[in-house]
C-alpha positions as CSV (number, residue, x, y, z in Angstrom):
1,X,-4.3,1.1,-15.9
2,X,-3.6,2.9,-12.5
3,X,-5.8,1.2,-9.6
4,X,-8.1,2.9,-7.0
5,X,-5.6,3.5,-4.8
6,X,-2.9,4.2,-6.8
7,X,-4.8,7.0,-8.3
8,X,-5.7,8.7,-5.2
9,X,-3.2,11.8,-4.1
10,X,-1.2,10.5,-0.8
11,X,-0.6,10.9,1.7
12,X,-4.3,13.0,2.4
13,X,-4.1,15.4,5.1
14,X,-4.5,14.0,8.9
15,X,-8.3,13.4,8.9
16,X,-9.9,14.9,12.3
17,X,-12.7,13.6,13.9
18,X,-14.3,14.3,17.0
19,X,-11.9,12.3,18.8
20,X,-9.6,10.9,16.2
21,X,-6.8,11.8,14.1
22,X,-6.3,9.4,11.1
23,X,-2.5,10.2,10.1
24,X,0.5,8.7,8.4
25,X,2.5,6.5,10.6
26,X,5.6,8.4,12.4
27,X,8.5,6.8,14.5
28,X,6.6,7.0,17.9
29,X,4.3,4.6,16.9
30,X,6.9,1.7,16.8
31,X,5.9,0.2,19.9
32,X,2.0,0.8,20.0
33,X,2.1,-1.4,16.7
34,X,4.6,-4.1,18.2
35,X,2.3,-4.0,21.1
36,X,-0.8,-4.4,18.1
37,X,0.8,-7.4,16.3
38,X,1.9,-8.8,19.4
39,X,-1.7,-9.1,21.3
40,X,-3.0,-12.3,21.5
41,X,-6.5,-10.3,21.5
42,X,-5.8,-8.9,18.4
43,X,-4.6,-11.9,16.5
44,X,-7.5,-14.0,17.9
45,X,-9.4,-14.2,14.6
46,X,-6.4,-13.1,12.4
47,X,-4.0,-16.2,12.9
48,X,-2.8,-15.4,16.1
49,X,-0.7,-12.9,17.9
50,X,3.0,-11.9,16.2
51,X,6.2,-13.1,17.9
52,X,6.8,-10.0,19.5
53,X,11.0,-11.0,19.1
54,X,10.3,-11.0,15.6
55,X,8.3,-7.7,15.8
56,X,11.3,-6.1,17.7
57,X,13.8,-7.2,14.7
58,X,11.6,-6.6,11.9
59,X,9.3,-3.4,12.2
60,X,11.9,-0.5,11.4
61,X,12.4,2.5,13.2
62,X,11.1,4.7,10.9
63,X,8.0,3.1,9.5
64,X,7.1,2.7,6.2
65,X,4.4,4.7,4.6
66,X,2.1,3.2,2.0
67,X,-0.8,4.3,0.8
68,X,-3.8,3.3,2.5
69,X,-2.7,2.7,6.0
70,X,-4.1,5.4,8.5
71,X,-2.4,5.1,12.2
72,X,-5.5,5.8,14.5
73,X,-4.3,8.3,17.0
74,X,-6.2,9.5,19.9
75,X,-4.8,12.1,22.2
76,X,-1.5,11.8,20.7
77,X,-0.9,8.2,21.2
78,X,-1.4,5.2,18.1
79,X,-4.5,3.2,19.4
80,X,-5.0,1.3,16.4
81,X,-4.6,1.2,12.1
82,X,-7.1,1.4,9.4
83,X,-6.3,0.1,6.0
84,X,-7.5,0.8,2.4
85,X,-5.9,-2.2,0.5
86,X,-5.6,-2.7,-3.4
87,X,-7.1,-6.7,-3.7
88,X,-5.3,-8.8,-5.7
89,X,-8.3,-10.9,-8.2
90,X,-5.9,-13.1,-8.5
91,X,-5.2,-14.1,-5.4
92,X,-5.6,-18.1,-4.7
93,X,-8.1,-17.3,-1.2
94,X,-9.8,-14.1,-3.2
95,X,-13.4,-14.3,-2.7
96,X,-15.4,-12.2,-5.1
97,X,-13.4,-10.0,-6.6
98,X,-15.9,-8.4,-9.0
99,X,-17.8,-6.6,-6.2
100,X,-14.7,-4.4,-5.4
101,X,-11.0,-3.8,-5.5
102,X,-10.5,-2.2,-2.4
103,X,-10.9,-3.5,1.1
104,X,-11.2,-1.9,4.6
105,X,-9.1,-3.6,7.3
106,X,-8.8,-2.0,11.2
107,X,-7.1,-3.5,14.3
108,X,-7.1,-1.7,17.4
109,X,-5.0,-2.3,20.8
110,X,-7.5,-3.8,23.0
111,X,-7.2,-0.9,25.4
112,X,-9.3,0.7,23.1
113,X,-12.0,-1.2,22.8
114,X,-15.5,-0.8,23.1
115,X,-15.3,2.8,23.1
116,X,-16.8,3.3,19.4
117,X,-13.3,4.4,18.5
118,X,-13.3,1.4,15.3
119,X,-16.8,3.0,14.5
120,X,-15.6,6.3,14.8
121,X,-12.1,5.8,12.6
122,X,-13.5,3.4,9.6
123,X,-16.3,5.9,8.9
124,X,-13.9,8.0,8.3
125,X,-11.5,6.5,6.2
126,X,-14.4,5.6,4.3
127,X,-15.9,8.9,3.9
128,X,-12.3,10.1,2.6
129,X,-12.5,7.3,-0.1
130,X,-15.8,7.9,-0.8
131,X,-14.6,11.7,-1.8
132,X,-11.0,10.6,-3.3
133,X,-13.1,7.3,-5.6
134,X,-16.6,9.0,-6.3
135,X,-19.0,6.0,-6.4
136,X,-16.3,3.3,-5.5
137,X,-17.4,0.3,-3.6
138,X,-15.1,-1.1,-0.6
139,X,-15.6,-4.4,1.2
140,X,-14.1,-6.2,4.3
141,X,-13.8,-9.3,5.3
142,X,-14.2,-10.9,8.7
143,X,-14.4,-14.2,10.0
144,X,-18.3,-14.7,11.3
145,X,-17.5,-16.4,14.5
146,X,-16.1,-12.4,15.4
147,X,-19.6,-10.9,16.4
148,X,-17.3,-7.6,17.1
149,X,-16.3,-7.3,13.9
150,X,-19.9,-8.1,12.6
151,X,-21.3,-5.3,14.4
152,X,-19.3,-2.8,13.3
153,X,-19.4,-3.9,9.7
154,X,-23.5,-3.6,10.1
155,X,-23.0,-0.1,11.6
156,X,-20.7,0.9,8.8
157,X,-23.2,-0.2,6.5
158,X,-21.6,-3.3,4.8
159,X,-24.2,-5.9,3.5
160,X,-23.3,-9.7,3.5
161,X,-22.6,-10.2,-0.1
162,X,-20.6,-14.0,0.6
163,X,-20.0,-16.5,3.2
164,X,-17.2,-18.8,2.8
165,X,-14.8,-21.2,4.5
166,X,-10.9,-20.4,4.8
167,X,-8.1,-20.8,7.4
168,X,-10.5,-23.1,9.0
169,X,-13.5,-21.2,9.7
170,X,-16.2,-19.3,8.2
171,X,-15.6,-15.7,7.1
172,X,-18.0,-13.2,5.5
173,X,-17.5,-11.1,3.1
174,X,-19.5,-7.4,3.2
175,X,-19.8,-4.6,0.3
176,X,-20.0,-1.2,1.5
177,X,-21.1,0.8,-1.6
178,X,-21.0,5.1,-0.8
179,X,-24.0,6.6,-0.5
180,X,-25.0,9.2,-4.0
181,X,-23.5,12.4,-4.5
């Protein structure tokens, strides 16, 4: 049995926004996603920035595509990613894995932030699912001590559906389910 993702045609056509172009990663993004993993911003509530030495020797220079990843572009320049990802039920730190089997992920360079730009680029991707995996729930998963990240879950229109301790602190897990067609 094929999963959600796997089913879905990819990659989709760049999907425009106002401001936004969600795309397939290309070569030029190399060092806007170095410069991601690499921000101790970024990692703040995700284990911690990346060695950016071990960023320079492991990211390729041709990136590699895989469905569900959407580079964030704004203007012609990556500001951030969005992900679709398959979850694994059988993972050992899987939390509820009968609400969904997909999950949204986003990081953004910090340049970018507070700009609605996360808002903006999430809605999106889910809007795409929504029309790829008719009636398909998503969720995402955050820790709670990332108010950010709480917000824009909200404004996406996640509801809480657990709260649970891992990697030391408290996440919460949110369920996104697309509105009727």
């Amino acid at each position: 049995m094929k999963s959600e993702l796997e089913s879905v045609a990819w990659p989709p056509d760049p999907i425009k926004t106002e401001r936004l172009v969600l795309r397939e990663p290309e070569a030029r993004d190399r060092t806007a996603i170095i410069e991601l993993l690499a921000s101790p911003e970024v990692g703040t509530y995700i284990g911690g920035a990346q060695s950016r030495e071990d960023l320079e020797r492991n990211i390729p220079e041709a990136p590699r595509r895989r469905t569900g990843l959407f580079v964030v572009d704004l203007d012609g320049a990556m500001i951030g990613t969005v992900t679709l990802d398959q979850r694994d039920p059988n993972h050992p730190d899987q939390v509820r894995p009968e609400l969904a089997s997909v999950e949204l992920g986003y990081l953004f360079l910090p340049s970018s932030w507070g700009h609605g730009y996360a808002a903006e680029a999430c809605a999106a991707a889910l809007t795409w699912f929504a029309a790829a995996r008719p009636g398909e729930p998503v969720v995402l998963t955050t820790q709670s001590a990332n108010l950010a990240s709480m917000r824009l879950a909200t404004k996406l229109g996640f509801t809480e559906a657990a709260r649970y301790e891992a990697w030391g602190s408290e996440q919460w897990l949110g369920l996104w389910t697309p509105p009727a067609r």
